[in-house]
DSSP file (Angstrom, degrees, kcal/mol; ACC not computed):
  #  RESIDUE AA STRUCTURE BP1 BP2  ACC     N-H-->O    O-->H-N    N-H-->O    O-->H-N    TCO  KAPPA ALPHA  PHI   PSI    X-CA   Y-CA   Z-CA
    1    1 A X              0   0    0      0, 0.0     2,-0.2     0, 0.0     0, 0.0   0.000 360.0 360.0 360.0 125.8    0.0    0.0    0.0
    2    2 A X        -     0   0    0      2,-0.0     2,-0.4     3,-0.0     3,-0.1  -0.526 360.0-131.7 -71.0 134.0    1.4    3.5   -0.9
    3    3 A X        -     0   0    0     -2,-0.2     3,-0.4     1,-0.2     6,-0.0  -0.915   7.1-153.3-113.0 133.2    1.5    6.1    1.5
    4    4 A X  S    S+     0   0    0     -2,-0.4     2,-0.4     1,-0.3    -1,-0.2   0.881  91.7  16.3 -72.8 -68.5    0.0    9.4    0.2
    5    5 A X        -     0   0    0      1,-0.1    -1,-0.3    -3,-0.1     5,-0.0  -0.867  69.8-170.5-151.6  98.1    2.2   11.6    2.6
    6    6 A X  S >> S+     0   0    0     -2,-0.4     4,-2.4    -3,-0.4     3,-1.2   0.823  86.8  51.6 -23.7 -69.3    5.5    9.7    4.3
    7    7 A X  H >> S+     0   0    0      1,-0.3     3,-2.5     2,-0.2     4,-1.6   0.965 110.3  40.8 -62.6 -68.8    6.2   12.3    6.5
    8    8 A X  H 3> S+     0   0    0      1,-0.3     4,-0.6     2,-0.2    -1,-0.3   0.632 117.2  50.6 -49.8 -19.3    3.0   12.8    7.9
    9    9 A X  H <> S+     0   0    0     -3,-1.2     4,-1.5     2,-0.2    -1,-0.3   0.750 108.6  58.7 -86.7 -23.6    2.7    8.8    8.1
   10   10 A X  H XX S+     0   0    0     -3,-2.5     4,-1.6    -4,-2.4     3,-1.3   0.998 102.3  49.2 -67.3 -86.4    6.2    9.2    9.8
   11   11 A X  H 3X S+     0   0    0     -4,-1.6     4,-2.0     1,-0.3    -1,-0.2   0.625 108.0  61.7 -38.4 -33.1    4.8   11.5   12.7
   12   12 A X  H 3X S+     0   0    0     -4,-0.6     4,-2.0    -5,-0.3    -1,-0.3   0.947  98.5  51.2 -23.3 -88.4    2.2    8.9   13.1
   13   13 A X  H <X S+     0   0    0     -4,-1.5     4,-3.2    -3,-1.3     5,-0.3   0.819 111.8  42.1  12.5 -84.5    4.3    6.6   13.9
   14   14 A X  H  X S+     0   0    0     -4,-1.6     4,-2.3     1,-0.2     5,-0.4   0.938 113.7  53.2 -59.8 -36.4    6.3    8.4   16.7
   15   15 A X  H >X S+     0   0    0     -4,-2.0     4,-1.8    -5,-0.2     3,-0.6   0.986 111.8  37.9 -71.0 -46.6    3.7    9.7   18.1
   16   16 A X  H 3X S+     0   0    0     -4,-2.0     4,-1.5     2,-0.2    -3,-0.2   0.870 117.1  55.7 -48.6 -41.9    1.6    6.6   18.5
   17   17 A X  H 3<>S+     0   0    0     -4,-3.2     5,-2.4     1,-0.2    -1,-0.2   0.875 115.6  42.6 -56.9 -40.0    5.1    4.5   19.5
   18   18 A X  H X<5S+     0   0    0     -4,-2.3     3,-1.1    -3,-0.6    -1,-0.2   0.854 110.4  51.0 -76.0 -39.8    5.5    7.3   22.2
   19   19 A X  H 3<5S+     0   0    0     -4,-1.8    -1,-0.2    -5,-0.4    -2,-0.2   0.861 116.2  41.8 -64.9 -31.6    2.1    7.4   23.4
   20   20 A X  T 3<5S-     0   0    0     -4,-1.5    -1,-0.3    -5,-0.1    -2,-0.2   0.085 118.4-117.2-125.9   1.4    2.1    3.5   23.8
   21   21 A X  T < 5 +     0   0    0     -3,-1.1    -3,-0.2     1,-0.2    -4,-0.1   0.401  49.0 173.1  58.6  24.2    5.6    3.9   25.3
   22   22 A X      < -     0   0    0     -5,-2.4    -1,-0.2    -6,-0.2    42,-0.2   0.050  32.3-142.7 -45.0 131.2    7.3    2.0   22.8
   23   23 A X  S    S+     0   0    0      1,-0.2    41,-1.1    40,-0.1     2,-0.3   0.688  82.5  22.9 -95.1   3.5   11.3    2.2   23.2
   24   24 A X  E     -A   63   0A   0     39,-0.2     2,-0.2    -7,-0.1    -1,-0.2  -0.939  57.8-164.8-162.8 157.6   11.9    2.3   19.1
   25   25 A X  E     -A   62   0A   0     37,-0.5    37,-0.9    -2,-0.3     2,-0.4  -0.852  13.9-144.3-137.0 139.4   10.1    3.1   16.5
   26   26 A X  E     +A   61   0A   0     -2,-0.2     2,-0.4    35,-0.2    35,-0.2  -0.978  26.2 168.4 -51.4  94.6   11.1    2.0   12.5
   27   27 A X  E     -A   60   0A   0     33,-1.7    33,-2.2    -2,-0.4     2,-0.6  -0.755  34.7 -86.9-109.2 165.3   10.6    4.0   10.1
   28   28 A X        -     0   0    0     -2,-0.4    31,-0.2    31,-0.2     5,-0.1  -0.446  38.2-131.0 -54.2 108.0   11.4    4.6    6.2
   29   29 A X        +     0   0    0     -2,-0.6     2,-0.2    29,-0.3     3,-0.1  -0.068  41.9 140.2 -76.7 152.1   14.3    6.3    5.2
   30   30 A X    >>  -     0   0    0      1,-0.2     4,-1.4     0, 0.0     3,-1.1  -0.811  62.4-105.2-174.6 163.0   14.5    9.1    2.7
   31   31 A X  H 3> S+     0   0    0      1,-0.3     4,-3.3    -2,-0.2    -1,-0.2   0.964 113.8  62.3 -75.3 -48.6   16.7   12.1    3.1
   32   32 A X  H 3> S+     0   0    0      1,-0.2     4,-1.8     2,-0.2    -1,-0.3   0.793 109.5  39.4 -15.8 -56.5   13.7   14.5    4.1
   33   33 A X  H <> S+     0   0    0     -3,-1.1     4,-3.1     1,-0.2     3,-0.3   0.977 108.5  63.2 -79.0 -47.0   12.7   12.6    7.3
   34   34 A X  H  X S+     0   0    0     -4,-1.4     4,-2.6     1,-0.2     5,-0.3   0.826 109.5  41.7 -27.0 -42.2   16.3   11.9    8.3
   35   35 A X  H  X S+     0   0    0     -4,-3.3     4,-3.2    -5,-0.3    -1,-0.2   0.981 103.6  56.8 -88.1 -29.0   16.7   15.4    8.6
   36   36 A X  H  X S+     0   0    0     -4,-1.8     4,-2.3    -3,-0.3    -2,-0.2   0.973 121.6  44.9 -21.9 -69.5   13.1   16.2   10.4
   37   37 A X  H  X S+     0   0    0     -4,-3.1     4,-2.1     1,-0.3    -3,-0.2   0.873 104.2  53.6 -35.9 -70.6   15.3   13.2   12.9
   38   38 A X  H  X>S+     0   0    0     -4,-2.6     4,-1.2     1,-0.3     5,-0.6   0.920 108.7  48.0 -58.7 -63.5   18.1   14.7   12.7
   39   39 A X  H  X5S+     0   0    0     -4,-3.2     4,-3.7    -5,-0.3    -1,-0.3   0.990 113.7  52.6 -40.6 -61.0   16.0   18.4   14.2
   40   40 A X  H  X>S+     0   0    0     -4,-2.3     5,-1.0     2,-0.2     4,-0.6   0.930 102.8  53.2 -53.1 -59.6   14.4   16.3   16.9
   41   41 A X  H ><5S+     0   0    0     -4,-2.1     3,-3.1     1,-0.3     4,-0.5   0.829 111.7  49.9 -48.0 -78.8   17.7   14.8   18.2
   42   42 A X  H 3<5S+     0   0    0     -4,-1.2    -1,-0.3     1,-0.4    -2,-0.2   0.664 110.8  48.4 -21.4 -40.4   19.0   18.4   18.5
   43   43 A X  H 3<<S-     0   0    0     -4,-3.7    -1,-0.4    -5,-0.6    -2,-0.3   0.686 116.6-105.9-118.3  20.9   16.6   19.5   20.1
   44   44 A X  T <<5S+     0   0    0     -3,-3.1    -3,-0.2    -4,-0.6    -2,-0.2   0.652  81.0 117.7 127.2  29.7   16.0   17.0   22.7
   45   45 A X  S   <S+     0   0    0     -5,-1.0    20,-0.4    -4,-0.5     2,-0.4   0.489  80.5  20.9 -85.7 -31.4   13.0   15.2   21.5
   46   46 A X  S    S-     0   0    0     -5,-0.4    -1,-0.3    -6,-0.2    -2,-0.3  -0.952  71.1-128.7-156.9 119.4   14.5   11.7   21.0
   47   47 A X  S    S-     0   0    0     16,-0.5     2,-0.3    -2,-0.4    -1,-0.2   0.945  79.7 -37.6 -47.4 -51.2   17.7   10.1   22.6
   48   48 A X        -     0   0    0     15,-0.3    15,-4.5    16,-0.2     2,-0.3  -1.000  47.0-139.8-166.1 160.3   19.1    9.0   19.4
   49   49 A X        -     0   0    0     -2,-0.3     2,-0.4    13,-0.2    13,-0.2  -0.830  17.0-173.2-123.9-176.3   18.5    7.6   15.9
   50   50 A X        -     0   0    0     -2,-0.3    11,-2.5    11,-0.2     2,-0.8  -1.000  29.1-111.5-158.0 164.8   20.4    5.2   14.0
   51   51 A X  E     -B   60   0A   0     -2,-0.4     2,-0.5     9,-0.3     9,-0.2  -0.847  43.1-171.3-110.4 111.2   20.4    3.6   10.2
   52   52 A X  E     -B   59   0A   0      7,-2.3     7,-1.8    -2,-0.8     2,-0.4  -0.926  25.9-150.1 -87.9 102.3   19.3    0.0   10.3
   53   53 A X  E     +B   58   0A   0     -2,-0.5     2,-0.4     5,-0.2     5,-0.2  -0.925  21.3 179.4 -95.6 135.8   19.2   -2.8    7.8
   54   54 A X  E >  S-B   57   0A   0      3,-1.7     3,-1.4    -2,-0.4    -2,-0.0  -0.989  75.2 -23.6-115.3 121.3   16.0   -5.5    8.7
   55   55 A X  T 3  S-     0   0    0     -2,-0.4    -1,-0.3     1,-0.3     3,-0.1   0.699 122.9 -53.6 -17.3  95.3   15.8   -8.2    6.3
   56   56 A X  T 3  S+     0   0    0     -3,-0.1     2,-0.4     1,-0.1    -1,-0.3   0.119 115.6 113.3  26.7   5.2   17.5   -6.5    3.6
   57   57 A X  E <   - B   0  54A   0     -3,-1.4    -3,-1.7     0, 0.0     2,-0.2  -0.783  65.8-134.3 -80.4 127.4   15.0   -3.5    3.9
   58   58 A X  E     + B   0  53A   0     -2,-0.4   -29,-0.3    -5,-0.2     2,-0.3  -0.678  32.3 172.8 -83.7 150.7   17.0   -0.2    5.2
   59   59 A X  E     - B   0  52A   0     -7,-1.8    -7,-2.3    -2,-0.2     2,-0.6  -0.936  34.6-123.3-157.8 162.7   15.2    1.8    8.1
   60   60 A X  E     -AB  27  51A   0    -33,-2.2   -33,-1.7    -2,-0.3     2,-1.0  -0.975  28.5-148.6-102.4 107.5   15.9    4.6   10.3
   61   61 A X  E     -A   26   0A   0    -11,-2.5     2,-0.8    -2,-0.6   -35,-0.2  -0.607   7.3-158.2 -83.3 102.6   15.6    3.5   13.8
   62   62 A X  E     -A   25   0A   0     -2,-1.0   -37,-0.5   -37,-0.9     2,-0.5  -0.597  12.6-148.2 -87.4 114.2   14.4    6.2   16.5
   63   63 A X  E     -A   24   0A   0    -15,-4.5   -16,-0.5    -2,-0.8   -15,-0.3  -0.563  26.9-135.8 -81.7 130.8   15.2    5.6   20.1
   64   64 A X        -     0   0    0    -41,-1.1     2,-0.3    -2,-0.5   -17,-0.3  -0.351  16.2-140.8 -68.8-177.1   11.8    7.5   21.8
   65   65 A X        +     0   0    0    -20,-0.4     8,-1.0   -19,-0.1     9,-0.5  -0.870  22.7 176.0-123.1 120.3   12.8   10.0   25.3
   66   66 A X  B     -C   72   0B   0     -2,-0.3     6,-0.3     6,-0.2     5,-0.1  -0.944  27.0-127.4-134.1 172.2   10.4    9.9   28.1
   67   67 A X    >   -     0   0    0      4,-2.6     3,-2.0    -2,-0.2     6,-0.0  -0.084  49.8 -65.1-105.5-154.0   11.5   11.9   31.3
   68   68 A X  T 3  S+     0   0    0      1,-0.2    -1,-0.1     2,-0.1    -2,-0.0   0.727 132.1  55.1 -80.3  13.3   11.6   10.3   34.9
   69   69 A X  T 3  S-     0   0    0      2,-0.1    -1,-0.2     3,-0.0     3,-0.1   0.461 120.9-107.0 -79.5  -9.8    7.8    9.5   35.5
   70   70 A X  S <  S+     0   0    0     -3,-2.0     2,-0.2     1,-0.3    -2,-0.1   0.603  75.1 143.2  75.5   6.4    8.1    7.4   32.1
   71   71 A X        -     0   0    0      1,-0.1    -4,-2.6    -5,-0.1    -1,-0.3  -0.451  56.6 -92.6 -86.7 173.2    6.1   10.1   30.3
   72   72 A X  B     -C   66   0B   0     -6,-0.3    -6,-0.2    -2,-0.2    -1,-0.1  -0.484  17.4-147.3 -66.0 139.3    6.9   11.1   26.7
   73   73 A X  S    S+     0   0    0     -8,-1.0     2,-0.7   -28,-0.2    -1,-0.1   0.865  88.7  68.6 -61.0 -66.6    9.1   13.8   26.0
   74   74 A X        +     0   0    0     -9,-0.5     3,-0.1   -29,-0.3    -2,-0.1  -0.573  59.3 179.2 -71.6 116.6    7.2   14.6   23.1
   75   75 A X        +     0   0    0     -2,-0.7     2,-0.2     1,-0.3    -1,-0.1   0.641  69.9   5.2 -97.6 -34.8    3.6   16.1   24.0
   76   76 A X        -     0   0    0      2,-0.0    56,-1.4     0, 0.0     2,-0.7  -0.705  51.8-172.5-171.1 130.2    2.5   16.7   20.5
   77   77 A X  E     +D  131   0C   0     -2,-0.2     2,-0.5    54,-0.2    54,-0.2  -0.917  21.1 178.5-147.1  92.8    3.5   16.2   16.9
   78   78 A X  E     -D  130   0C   0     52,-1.9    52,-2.7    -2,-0.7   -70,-0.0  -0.918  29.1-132.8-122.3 135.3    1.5   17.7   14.4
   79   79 A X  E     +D  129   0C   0     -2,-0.5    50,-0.2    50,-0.2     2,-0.1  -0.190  25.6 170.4 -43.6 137.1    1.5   18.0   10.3
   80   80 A X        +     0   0    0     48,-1.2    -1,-0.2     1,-0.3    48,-0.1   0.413  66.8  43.9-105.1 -74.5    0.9   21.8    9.2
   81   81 A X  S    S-     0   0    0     46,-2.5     2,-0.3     6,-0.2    -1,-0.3   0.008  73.3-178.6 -78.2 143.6    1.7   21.7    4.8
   82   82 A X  B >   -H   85   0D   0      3,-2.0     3,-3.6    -3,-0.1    -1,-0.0  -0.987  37.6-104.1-137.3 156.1    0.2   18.8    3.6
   83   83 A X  T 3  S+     0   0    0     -2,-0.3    -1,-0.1     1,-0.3     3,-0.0   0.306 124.3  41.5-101.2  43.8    0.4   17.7   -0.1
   84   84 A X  T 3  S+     0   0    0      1,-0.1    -1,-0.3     0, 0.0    -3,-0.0   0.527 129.4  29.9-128.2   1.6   -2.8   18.7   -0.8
   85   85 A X  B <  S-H   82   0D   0     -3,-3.6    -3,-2.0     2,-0.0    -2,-0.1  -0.438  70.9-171.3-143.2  58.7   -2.4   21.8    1.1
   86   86 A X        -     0   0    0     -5,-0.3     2,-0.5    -3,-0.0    42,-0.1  -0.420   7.8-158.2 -78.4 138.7    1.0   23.4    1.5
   87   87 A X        -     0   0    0     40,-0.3    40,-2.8    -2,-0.1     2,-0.4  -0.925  10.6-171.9-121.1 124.9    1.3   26.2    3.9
   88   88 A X  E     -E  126   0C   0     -2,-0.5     2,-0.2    38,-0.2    38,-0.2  -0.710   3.8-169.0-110.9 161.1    4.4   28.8    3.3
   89   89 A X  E     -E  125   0C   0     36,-0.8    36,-2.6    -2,-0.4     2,-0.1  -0.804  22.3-133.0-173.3 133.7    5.6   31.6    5.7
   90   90 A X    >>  -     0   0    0     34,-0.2     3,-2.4    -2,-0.2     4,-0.7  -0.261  35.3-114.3 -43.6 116.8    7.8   34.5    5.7
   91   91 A X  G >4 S+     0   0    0      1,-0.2     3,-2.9     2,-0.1    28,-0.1   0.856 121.3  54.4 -32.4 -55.2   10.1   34.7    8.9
   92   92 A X  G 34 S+     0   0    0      1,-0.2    -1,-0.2    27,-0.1    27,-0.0   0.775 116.8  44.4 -62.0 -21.5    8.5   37.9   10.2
   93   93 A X  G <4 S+     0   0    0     -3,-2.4     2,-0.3     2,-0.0    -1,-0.2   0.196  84.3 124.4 -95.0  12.8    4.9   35.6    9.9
   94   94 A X    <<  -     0   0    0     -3,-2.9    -5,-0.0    -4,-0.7    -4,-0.0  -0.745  59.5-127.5-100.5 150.1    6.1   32.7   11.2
   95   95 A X        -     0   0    0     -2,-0.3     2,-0.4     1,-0.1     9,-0.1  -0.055   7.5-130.8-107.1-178.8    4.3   31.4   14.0
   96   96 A X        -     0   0    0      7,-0.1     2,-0.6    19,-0.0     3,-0.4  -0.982  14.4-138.4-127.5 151.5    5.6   30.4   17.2
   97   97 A X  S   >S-     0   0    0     -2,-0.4     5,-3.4     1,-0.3     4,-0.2  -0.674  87.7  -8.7-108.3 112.3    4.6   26.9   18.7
   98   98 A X  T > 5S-     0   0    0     -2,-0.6     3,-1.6     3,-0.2    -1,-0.3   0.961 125.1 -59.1  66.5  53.1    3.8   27.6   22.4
   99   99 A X  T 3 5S-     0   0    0     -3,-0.4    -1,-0.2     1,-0.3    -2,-0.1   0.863 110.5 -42.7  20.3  69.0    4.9   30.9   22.8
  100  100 A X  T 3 5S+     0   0    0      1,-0.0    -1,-0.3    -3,-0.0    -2,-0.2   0.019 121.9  98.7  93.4 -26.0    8.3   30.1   21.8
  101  101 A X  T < 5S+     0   0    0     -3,-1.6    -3,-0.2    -4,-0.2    -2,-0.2   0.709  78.0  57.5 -60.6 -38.3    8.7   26.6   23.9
  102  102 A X  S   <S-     0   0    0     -5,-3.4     2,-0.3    28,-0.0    30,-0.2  -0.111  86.8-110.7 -78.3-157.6    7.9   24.2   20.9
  103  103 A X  E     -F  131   0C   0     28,-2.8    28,-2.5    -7,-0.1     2,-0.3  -0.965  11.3-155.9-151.1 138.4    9.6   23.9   17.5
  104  104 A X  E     -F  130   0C   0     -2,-0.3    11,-1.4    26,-0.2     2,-0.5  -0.678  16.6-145.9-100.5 149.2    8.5   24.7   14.4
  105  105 A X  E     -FG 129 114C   0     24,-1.6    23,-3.9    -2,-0.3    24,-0.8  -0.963  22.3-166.2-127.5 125.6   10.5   22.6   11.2
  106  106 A X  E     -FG 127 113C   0      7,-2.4     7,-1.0    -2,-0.5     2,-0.5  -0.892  23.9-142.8-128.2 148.6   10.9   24.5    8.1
  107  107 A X  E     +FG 126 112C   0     19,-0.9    19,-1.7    -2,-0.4     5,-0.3  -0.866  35.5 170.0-105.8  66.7   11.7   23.8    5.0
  108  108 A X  E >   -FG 125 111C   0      3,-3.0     3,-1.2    -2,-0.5    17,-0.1  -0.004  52.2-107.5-133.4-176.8   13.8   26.3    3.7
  109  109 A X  T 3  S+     0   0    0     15,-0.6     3,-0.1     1,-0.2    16,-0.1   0.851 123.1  55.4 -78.4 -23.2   16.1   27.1    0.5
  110  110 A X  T 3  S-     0   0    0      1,-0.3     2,-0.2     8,-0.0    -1,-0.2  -0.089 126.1 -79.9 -91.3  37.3   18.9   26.6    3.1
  111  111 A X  E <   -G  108   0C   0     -3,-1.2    -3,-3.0     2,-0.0    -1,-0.3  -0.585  66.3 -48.4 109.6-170.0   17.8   23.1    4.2
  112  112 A X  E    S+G  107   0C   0     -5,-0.3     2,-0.3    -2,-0.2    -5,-0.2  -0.404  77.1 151.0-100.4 175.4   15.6   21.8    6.2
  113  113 A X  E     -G  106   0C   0     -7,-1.0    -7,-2.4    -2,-0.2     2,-0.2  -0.798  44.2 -89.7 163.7 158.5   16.0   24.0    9.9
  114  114 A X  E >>  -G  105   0C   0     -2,-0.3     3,-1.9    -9,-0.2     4,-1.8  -0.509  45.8-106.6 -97.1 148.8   13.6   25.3   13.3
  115  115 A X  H 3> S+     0   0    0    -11,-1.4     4,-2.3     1,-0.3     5,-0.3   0.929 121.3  62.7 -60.7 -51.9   12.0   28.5   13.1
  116  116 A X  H 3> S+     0   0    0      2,-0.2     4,-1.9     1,-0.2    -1,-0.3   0.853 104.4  44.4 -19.6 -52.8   14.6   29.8   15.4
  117  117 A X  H <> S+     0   0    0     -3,-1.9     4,-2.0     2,-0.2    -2,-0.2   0.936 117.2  51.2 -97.4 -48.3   17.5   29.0   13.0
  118  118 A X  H  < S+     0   0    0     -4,-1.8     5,-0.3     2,-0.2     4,-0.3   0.939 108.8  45.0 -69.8 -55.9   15.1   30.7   10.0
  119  119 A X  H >< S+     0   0    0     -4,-2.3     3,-4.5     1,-0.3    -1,-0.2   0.971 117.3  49.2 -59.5 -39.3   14.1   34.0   11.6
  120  120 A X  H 3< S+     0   0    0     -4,-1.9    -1,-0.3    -5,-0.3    -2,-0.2   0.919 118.7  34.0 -61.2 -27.1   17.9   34.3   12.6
  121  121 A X  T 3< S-     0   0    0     -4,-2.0    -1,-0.2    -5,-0.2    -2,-0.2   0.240 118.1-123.3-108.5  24.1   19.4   33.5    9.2
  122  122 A X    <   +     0   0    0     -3,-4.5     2,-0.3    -4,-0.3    -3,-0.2   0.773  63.2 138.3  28.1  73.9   15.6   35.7    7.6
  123  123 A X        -     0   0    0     -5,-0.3     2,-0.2   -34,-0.0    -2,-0.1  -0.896  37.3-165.2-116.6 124.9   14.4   32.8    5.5
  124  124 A X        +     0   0    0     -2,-0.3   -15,-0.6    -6,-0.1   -34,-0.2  -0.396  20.6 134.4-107.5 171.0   10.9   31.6    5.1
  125  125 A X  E     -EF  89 108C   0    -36,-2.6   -36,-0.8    -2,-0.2     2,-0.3  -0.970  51.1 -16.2 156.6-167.1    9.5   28.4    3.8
  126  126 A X  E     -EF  88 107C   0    -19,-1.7   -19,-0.9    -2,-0.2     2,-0.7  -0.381  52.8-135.6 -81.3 136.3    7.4   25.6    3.9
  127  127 A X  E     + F   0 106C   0    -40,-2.8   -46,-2.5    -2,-0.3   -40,-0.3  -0.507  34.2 169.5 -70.4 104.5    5.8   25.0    7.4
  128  128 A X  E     -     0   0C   0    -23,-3.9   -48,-1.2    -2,-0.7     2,-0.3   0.871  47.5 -22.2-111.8 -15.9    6.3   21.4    7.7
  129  129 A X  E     -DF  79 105C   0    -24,-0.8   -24,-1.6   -50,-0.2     2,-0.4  -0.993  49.5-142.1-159.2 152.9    5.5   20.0   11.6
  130  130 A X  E     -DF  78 104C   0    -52,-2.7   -52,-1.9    -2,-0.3     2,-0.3  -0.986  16.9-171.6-127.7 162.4    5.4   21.3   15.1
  131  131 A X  E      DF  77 103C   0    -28,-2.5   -28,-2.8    -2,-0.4   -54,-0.2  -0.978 360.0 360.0-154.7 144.1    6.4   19.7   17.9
  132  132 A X              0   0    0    -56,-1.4   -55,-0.1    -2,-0.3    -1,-0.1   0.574 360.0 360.0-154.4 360.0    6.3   20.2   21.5
């Protein structure tokens, strides 16, 4: 079965794995989501990921964070641009996910990057998840 939109099936994925307390998650590599990963790790969302092969199948394997109660790190992981619906913003319009406390993931001409990293280096782009 063909997944319409990866990323958004991606976020799916962790979040459910996290909710259900799951200590890994597998997903499908392609360079987009590796960097999405890559953003989370940095910013403290996930202890770590790593590049997997499972019966000749490659996967990106994400170890989840929960803090010391055992809850999830991650509170909420939502799709904005979606490909029937892409949503773009200008730094100075871009929003901020919990009055500055989440992270916004942008999509930018200089790479993939948090809305932090965009207003400081004044680039916009496509709004692609929040997380907080």
């Amino acid at each position: 079965m063909s997944v319409s939109d990866p990323i958004a099936d991606m976020l799916t994925k962790i979040r459910n794995a996290s909710l259900a307390r799951h200590e890994k998650v597998d997903i499908v590599p392609s360079k987009l989501k590796l960097e999405i990963i890559k953003i989370l790790k940095n910013e403290g969302y996930i202890k770590n990921f790593k590049k997997v092969v499972v019966s000749e199948k490659p996967f990106i394997r994400i170890f989840l964070k929960y803090d010391e109660q055992q809850r999830p790190v991650i509170h909420e992981l939502s799709r904005i641009s979606k490909p029937g619906r892409r949503i773009y913003s200008g730094y100075k319009e871009m929003p901020r996910i919990k009055n500055g406390y989440g992270t916004l993931i942008v999509s930018t001409s200089e790479g993939v990057i948090t809305d932090k990293k965009a207003r400081e280096r004044r680039v916009g782009g496509e709004l692609i998840c929040s997380i907080w």
